[in-house]
C-alpha positions in Angstrom: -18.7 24.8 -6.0 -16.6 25.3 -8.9 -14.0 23.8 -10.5 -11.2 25.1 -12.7 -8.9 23.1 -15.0 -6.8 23.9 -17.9 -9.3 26.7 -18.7 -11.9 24.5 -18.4 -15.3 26.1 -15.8 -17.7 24.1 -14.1 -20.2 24.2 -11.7 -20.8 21.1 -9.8 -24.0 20.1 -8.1 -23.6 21.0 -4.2 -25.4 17.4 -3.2 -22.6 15.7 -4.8 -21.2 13.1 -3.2 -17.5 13.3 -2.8 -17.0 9.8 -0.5 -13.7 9.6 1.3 -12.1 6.3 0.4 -11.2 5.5 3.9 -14.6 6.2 5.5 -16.1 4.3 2.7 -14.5 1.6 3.4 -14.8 1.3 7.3 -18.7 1.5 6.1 -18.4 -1.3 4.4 -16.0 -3.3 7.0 -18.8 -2.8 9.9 -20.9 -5.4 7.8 -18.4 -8.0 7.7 -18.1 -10.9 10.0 -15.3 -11.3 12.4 -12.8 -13.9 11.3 -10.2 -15.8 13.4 -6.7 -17.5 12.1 -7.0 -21.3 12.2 -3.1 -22.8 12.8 -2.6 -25.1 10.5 -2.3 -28.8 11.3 1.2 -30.3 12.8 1.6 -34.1 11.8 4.6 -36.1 9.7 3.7 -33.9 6.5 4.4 -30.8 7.6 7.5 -32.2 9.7 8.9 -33.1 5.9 8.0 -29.9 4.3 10.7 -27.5 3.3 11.1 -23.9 4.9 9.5 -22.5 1.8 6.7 -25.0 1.2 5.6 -24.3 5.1 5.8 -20.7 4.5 3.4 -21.0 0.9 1.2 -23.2 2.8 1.0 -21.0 6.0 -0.1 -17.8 4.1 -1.9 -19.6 1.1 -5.4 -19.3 3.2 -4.7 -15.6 3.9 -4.9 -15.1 -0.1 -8.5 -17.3 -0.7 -10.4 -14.9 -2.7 -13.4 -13.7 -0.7 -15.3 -11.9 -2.6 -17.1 -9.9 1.0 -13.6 -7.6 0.1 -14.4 -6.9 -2.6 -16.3 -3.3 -1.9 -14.1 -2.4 0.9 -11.3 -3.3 -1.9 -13.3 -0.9 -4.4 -13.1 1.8 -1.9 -9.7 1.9 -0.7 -9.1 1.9 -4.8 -11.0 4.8 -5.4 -13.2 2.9 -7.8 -10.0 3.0 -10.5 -10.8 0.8 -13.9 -6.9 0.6 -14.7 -5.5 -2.5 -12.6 -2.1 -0.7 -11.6 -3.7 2.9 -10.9 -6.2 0.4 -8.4 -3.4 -1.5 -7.0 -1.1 2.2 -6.0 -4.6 3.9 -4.8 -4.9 0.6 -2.5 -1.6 0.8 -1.3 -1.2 4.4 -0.4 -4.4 3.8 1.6 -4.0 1.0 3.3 -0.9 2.8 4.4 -3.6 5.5 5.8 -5.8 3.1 6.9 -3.7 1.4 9.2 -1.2 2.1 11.7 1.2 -0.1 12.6 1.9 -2.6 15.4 3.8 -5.4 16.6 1.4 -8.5 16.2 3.2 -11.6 15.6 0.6 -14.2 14.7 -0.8 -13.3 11.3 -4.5 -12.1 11.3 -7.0 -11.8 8.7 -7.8 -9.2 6.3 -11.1 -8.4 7.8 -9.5 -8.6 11.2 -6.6 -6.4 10.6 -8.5 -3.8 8.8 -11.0 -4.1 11.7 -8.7 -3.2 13.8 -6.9 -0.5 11.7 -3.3 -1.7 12.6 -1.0 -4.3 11.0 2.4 -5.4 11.3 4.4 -5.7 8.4 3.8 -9.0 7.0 0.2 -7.9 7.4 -0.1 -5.2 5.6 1.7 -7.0 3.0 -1.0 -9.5 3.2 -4.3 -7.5 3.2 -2.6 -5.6 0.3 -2.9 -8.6 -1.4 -6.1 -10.3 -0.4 -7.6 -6.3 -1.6 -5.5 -6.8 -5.0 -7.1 -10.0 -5.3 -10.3 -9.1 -4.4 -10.4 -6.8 -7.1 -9.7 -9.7 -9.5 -5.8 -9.4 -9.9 -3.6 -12.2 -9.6 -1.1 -11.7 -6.6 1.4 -13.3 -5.2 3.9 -12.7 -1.9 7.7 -13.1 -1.6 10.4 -12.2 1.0 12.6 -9.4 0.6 15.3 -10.5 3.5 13.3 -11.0 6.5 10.5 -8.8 4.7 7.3 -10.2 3.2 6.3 -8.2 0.3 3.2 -8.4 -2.0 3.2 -9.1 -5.4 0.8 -8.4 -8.7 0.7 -9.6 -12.2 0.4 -7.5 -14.6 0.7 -7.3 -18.2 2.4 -10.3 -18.6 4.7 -9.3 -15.7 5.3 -10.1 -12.0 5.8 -6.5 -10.1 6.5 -6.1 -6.3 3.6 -3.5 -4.5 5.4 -2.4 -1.7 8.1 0.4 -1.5 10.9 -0.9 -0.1 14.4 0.7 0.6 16.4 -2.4 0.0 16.4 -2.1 -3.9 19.6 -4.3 -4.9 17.5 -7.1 -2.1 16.7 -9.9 -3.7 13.0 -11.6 -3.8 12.9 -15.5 -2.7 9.3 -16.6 -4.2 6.9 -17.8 -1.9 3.5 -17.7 -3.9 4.2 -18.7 -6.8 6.8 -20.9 -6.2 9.2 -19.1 -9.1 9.7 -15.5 -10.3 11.3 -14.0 -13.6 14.7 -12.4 -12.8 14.9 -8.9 -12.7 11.2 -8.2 -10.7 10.4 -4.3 -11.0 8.3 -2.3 -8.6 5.3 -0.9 -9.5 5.6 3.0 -9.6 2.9 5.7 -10.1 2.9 7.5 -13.2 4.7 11.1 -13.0 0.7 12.3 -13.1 -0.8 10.2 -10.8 -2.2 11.8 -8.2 -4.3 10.7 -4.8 
């Protein structure tokens, strides 16, 4: 095999292992243990909660670092050092990774991605617990009726998930307050996956 760039010959090795990201990381999914949702308990406390503190508290256990992700996070991130290049390769894989479906109880990570379909608070979800498991700080928010996944990066709070609704505003959820304007992370005009 050979490649060519910018002038630039060079014969590769033909045992070299080009891994796909996605069937890399079903590899490592088939090792993980199944996992079911727990519903939180009812009880005068939660009666007295807030909309938005039931919501933080509600998908606060879906973000618990687990560090099992962690290689199937590496994978679906194409191994990338730089935190934001990780966090787009995640994304546009995930979006390969799963198709999408109508659940409305929220699952797992390992669940969903064991079953290679997610609704859309879901996939906002696993997006993430992967983030997270990678060691970045994340965070979710509603867009409207939309949940949305956040990262912080470089000081800043940045929304994942391409969404149409740009002039939408973000109501926090995890963390409980956001900087006004949020941007969304975008790909560099080279990136490429």
């Amino acid at each position: 095999m050979t490649v060519r760039d910018v002038g630039l010959i060079a014969d590769l090795p033909a045992n070299l292992d080009v891994t796909d990201p996605l069937a890399e990381a079903r590899q490592f999914l088939a090792a993980l243990p199944e996992l079911v949702a727990v519903d939180p308990p009812g009880g005068l406390r939660r009666l007295l909660m807030g909309r938005r503190q039931r919501r933080r508290e509600d998908l606060l256990p879906f973000l618990a670092p687990d560090p099992r992700l962690r290689p199937v996070a590496l994978a679906l991130a194409e191994h990338e050092i730089d935190p934001a290049l990780a966090v787009l390769a995640l994304r546009t894989h995930l979006d390969l990774f799963l198709g999408s479906t109508n659940q409305d109880a929220l699952r797992p990570t390992v669940t969903v991605l064991r079953s290679a379909e997610a609704a859309p608070a879901e996939f906002a979800l696993t997006l993430a617990a992967l983030a997270r498991a990678l060691g970045i700080e994340t965070g979710l928010a509603m867009a409207g009726k939309r949940l949305v996944a956040l990262v912080h990066m470089a000081g800043e709070w940045q929304v994942i998930a391409e969404f149409a609704g740009r002039s939408q505003r973000l109501e926090p959820v995890i963390p409980e307050s956001l900087p006004s304007p949020v941007q969304v992370l975008r790909a560099p005009d080279n990136w490429r996956v």
